[in-house]
N, C-alpha and C positions, 0 to 999 in steps of 0.2 A: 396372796400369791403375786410374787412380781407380772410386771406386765412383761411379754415377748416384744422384742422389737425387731423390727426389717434391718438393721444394720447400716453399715455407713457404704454400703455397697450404694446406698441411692445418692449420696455426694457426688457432684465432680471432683473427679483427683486435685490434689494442690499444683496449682500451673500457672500458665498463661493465657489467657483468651482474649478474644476479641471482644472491643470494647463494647459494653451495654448485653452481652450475650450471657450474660448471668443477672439472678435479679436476687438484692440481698434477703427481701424480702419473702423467694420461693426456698433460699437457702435457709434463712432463720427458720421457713415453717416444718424443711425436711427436718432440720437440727434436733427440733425441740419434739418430731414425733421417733427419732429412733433416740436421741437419749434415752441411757438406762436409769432405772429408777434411784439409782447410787448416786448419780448424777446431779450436785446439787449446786454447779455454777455454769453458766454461759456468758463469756466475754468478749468480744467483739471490737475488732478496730476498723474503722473506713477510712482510706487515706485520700485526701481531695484535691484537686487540682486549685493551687491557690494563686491569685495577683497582689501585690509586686511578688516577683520571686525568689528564686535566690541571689541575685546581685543587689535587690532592692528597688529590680526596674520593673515596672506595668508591664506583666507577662498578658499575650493575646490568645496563644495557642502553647501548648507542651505536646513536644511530638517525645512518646517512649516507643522501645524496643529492645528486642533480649534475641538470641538464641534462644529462642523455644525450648528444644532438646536438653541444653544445658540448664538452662532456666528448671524447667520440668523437676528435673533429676534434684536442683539443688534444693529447690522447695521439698519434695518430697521429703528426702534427707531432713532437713533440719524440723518437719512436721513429725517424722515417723523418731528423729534424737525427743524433740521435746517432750512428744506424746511418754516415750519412756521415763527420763528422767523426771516427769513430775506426776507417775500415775494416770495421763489424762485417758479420756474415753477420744477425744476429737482433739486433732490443731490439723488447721485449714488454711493457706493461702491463696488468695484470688488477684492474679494482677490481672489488669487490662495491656493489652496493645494495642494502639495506634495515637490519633490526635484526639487530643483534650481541650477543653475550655475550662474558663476557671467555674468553679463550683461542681463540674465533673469528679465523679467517683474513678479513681485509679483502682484502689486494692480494697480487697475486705480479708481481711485475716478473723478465723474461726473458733476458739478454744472451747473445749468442755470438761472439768472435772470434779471431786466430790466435791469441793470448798473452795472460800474463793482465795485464797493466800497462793495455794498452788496453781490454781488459773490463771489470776493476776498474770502472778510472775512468770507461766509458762506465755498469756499473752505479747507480754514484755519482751521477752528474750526472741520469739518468735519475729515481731517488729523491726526488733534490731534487729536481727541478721538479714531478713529476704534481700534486702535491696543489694547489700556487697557480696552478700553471695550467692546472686539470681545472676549478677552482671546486668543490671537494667539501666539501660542508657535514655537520659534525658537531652532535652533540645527543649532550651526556652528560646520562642519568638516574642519579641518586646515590638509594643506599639512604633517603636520609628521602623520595623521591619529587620532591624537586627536581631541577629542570632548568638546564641553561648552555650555548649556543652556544659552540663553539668557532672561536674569529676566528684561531688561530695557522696 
C-alpha cells in the first residue's frame, strides 16, 4: 500500500527571503518525507556567493535584491512550467535577499521526479531561468571599496 503523504502544502512557496531564513537542510528533510513513493529522483542546486567575481576582482561583500512581488510571481511561474513539462512531483526556488559574504548560500533550487533524466533536466532549465527572470540585482563590492552592477 503506498504511503500517504502531507503534501507540499509544508514547503515554502518558490520566492524570495531573507537571508539565512531558510535552512536547506529543514527543507531537504520536508522534501524527502512528502515525496510520493513514485518519486525516485531528488536534485538539488545551492548557488554560493563566490571571490573574485565576476570582473575577476576580490569580491568582499555581494549586496542582491529583486522586487519581491515580481520576483515571487516569476519563480512561481517557471516552477509550476517545469513541474508540468517534465512530470515532476516538486521544482522549488529559494533565493535570499540581502548582503552576502563569499561562501554564503544565495539560492537553493529544489526538483523531484520519477527518474533522473527528467530531474536532471527539469533542475537545469530551472537554473537557467530564475536569475533573468526573477530580475535579481547584483552589487559586487571589491576589497579596494569599489562597486560594479552586475548586468549578466
Amino acid at each position: 500500500m503506498p504511503r500517504k503523504k502531507e503534501g507540499l502544502s509544508e514547503l515554502p512557496p518558490p520566492g524570495i527571503y531573507d537571508k539565512g531564513s531558510l535552512s536547506y537542510e529543514g527543507l531537504m528533510k520536508t522534501v524527502l518525507k512528502i515525496c510520493e513513493d513514485s518519486t525516485g529522483a531528488v536534485a538539488t542546486y545551492i548557488g554560493r556567493m563566490k571571490s573574485p567575481g565576476f570582473a575577476g576582482r576580490k569580491v568582499v561583500e555581494l549586496q542582491l535584491g529583486a522586487d519581491r512581488d515580481q520576483a515571487d510571481r516569476a519563480f512561481r511561474q517557471i516552477c509550476d512550467e517545469v513541474k508540468t513539462k517534465y512530470g515532476l512531483q516538486l521544482a522549488v526556488v529559494y533565493q535570499y535577499d540581502g548582503s552576502f559574504r563569499p561562501g554564503d548560500v544565495l539560492v537553493m533550487v529544489l526538483v523531484a521526479g520519477k527518474a533522473r533524466p527528467e530531474t536532471f533536466s527539469a533542475l537545469e532549465e530551472v537554473v537557467r531561468r530564475f536569475k533573468p527572470e526573477g530580475k535579481l540585482r547584483k552589487k559586487e563590492i571589491y576589497e579596494d571599496g569599489e562597486s560594479g552592477w552586475i548586468e549578466k
